[in-house]
N, CA, C and O atoms as a CHARMM CRD file, in Angstrom:
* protein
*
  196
    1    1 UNK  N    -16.91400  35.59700  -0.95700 PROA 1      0.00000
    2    1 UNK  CA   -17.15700  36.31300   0.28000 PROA 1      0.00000
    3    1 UNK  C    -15.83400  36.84900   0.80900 PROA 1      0.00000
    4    1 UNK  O    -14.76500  36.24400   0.72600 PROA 1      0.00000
    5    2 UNK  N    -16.02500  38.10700   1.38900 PROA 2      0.00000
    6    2 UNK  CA   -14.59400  38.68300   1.92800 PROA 2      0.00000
    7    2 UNK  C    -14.56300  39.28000   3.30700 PROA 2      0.00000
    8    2 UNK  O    -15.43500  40.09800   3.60000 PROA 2      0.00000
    9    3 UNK  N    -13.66700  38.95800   4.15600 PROA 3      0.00000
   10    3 UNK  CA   -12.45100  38.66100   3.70100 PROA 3      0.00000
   11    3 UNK  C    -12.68500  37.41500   3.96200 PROA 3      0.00000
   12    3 UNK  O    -13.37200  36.86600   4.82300 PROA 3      0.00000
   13    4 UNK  N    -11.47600  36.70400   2.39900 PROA 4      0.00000
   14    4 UNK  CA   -11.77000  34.96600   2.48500 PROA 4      0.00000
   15    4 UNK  C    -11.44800  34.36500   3.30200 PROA 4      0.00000
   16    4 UNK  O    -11.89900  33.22000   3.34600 PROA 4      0.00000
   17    5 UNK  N    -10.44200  34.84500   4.44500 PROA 5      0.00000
   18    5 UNK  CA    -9.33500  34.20500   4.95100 PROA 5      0.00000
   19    5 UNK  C    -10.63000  33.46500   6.26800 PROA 5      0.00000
   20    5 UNK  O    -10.88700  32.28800   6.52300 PROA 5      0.00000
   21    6 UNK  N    -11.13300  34.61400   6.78900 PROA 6      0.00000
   22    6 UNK  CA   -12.48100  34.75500   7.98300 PROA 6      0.00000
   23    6 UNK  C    -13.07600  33.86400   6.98700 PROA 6      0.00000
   24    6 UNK  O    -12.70300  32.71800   7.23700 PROA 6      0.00000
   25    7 UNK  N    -13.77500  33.89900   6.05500 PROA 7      0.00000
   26    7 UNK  CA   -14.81100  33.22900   5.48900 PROA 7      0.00000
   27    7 UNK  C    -14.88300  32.13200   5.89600 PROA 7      0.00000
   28    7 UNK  O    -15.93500  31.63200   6.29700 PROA 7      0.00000
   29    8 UNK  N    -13.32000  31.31800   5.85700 PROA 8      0.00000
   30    8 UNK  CA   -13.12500  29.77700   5.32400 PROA 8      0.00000
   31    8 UNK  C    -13.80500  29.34600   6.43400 PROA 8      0.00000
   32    8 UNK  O    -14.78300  28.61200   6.58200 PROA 8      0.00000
   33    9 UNK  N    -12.58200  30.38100   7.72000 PROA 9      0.00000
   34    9 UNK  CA   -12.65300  29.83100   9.11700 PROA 9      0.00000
   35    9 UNK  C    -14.01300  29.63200   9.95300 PROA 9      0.00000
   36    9 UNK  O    -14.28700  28.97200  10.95500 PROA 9      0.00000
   37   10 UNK  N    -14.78000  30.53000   9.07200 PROA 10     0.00000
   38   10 UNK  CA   -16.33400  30.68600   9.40600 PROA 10     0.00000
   39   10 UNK  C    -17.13400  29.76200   8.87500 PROA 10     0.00000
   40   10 UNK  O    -18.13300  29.41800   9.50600 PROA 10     0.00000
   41   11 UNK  N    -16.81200  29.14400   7.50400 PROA 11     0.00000
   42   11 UNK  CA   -17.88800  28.20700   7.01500 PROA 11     0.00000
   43   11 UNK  C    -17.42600  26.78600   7.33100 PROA 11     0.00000
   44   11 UNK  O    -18.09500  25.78300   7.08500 PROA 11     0.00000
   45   12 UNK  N    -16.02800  26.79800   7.99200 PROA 12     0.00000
   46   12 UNK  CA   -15.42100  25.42200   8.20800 PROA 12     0.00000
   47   12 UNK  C    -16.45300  24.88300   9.95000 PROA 12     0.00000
   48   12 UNK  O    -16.98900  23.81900  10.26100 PROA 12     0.00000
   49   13 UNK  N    -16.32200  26.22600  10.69100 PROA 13     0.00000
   50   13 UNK  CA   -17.40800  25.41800  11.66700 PROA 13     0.00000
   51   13 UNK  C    -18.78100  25.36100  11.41100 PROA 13     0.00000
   52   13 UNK  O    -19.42000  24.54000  12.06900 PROA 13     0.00000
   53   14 UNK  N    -19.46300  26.15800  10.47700 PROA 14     0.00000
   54   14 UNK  CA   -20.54500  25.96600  10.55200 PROA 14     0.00000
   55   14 UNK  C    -21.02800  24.85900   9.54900 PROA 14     0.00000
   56   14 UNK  O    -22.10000  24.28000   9.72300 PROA 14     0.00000
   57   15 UNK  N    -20.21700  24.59200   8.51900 PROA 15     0.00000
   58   15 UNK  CA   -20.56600  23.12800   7.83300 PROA 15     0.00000
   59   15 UNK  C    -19.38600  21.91200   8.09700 PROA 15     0.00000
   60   15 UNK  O    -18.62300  21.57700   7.19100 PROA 15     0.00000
   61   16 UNK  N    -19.35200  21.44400   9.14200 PROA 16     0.00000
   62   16 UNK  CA   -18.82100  20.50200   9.27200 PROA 16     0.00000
   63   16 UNK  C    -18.13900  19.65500   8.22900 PROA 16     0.00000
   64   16 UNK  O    -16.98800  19.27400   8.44400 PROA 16     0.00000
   65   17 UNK  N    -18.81000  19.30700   7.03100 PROA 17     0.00000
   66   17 UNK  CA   -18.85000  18.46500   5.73300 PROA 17     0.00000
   67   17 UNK  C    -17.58900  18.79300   5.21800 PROA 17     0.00000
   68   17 UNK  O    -16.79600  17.92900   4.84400 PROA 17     0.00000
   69   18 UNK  N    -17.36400  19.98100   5.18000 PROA 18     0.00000
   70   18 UNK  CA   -16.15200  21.08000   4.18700 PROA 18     0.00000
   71   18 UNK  C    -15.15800  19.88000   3.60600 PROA 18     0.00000
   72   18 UNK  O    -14.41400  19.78600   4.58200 PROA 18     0.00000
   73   19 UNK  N    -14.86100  19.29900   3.04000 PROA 19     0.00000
   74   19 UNK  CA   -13.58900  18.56200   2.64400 PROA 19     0.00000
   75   19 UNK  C    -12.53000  19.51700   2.28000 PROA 19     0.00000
   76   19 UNK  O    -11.43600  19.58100   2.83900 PROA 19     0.00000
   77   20 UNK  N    -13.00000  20.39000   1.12700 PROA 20     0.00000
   78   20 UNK  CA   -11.85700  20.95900   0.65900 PROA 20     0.00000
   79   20 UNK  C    -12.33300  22.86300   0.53700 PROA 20     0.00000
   80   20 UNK  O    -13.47100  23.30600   0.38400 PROA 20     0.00000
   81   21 UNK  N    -11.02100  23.66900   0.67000 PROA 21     0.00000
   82   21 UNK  CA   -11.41600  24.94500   0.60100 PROA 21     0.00000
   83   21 UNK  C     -9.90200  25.39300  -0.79100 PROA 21     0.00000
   84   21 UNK  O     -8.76000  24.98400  -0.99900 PROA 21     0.00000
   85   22 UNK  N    -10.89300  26.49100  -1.44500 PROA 22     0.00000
   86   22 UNK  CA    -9.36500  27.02400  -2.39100 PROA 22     0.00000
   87   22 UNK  C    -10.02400  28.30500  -1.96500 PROA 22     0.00000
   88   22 UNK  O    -11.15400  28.64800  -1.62000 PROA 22     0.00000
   89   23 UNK  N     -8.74500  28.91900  -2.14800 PROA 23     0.00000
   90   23 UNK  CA    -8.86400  30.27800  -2.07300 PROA 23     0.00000
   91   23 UNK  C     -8.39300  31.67600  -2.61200 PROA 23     0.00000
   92   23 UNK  O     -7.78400  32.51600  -1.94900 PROA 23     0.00000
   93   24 UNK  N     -8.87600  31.81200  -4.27200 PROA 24     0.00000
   94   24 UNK  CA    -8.25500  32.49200  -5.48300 PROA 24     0.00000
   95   24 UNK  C     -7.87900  33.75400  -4.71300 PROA 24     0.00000
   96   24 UNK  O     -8.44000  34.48100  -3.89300 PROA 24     0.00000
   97   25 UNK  N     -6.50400  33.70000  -5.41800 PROA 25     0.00000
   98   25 UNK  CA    -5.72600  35.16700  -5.08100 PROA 25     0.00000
   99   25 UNK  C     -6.44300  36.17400  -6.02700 PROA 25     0.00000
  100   25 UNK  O     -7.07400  35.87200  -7.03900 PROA 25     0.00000
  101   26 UNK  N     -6.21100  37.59500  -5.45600 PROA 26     0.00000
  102   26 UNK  CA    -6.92100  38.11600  -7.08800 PROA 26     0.00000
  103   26 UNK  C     -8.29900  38.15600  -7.00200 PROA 26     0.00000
  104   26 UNK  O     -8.60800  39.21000  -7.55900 PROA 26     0.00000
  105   27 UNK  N     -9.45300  37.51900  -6.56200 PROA 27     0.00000
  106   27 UNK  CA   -10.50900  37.04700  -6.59200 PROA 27     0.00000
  107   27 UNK  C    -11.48800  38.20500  -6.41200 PROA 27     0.00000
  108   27 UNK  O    -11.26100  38.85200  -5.39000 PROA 27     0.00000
  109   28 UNK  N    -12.86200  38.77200  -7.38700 PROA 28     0.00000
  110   28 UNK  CA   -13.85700  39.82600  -6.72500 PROA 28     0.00000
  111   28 UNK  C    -15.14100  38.91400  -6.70800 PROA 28     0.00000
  112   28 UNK  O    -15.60600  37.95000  -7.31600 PROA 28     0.00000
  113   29 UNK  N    -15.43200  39.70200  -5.74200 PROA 29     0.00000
  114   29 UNK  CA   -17.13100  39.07800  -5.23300 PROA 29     0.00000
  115   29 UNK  C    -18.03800  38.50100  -6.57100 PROA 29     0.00000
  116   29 UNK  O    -18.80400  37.57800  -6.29700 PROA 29     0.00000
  117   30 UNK  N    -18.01400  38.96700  -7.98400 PROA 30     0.00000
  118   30 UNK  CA   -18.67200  38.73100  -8.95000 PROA 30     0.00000
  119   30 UNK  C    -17.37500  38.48300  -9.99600 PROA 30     0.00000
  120   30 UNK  O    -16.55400  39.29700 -10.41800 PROA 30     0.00000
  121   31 UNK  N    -17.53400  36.81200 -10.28700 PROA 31     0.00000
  122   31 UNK  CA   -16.06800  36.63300 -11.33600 PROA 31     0.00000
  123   31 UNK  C    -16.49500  37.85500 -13.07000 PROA 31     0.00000
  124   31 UNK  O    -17.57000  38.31700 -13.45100 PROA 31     0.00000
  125   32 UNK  N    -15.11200  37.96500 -13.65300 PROA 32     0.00000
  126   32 UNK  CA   -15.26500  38.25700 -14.60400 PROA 32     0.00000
  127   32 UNK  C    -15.04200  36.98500 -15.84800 PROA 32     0.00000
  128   32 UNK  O    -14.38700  35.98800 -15.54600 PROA 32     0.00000
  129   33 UNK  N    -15.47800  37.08900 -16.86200 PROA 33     0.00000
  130   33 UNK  CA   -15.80000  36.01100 -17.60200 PROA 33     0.00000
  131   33 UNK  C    -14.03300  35.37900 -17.67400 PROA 33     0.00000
  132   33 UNK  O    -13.99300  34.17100 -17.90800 PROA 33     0.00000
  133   34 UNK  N    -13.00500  35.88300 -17.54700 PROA 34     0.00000
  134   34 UNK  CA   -11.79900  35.27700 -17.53600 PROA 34     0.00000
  135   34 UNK  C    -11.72400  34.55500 -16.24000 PROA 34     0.00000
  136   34 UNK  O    -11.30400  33.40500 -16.36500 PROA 34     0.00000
  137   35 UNK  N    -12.05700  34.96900 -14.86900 PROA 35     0.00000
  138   35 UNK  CA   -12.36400  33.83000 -14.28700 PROA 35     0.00000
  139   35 UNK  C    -12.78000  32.26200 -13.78000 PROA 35     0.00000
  140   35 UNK  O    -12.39700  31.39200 -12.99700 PROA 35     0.00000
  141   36 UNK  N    -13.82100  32.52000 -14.77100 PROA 36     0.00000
  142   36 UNK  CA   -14.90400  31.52700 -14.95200 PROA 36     0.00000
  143   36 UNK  C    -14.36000  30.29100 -15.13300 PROA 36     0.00000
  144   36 UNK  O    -14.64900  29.26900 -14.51100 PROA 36     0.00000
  145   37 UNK  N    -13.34000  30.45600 -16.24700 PROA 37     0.00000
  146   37 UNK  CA   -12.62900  29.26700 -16.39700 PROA 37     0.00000
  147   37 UNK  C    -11.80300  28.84400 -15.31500 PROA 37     0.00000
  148   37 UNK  O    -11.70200  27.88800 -14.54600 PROA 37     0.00000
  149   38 UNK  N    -11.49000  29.46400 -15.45500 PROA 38     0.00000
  150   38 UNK  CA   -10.08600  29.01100 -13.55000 PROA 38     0.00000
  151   38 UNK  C    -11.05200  28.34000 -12.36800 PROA 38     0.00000
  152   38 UNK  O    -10.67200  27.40100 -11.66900 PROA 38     0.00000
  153   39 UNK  N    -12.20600  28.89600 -12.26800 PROA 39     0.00000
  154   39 UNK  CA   -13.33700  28.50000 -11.23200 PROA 39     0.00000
  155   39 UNK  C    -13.62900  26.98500 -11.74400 PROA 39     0.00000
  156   39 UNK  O    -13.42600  25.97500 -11.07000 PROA 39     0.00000
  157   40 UNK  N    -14.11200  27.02000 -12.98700 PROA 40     0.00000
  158   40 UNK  CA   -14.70900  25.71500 -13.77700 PROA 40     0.00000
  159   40 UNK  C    -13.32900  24.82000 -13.90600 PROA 40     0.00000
  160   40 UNK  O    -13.54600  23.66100 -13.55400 PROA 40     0.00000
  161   41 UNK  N    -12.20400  25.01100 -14.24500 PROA 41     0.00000
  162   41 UNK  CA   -10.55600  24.30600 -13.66700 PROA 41     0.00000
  163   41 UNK  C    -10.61600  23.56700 -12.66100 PROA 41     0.00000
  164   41 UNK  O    -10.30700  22.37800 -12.74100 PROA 41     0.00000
  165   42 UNK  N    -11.02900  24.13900 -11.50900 PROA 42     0.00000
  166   42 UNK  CA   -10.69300  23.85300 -10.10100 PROA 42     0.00000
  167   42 UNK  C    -11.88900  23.00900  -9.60900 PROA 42     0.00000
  168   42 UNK  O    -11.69800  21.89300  -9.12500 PROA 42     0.00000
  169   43 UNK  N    -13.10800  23.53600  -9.73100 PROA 43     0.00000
  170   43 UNK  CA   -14.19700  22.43700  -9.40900 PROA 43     0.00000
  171   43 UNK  C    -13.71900  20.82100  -9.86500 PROA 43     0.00000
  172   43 UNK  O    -13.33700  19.85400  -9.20600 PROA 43     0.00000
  173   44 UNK  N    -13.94000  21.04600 -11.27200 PROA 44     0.00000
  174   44 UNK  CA   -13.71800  19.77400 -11.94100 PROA 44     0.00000
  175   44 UNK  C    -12.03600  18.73400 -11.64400 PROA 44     0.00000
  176   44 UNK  O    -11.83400  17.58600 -12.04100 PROA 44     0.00000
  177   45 UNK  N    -11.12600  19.57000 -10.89200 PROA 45     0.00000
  178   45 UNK  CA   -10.03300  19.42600 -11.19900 PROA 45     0.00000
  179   45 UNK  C     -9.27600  19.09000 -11.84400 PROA 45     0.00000
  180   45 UNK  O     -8.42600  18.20100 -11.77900 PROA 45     0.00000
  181   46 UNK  N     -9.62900  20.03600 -12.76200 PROA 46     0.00000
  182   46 UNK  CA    -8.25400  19.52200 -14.02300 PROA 46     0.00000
  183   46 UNK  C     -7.19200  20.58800 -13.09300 PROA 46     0.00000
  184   46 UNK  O     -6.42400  19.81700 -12.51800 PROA 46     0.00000
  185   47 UNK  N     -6.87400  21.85300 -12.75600 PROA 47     0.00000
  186   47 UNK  CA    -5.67600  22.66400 -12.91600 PROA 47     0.00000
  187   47 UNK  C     -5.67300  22.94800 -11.01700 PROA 47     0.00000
  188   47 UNK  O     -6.62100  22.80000 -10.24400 PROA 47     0.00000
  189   48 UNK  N     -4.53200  23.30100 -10.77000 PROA 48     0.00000
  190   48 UNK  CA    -4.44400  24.25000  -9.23300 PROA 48     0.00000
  191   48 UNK  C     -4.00400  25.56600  -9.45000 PROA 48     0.00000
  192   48 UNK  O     -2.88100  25.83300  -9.87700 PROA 48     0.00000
  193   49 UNK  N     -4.65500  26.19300  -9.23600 PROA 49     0.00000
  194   49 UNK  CA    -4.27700  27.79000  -9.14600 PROA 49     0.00000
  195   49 UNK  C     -3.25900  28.02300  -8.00800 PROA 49     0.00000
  196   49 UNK  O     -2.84300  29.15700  -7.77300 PROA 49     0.00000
């Protein structure tokens, strides 16, 4: 969602829960398959972008 910066600040009050936010530099609304991995990186945490 863009812009991310508003996004965060927007989903941080409306879900209370939020523990953690990242926020890929670079990033388009629909990843491209080189993405995917960096996304699947970061969930799981193996890597930090």
């Amino acid at each position: 969602m863009f812009p991310g910066k508003k996004m965060i600040k927007r989903a941080k009050r409306i879900f209370s829960s939020i523990e953690e936010v990242v926020l890929i530099e670079e990033a388009k609304h629909v990843p491209n398959s080189k993405d995917f991995k960096k996304i699947e990186d970061l969930i799981i945490g193996k890597n930090r972008y």
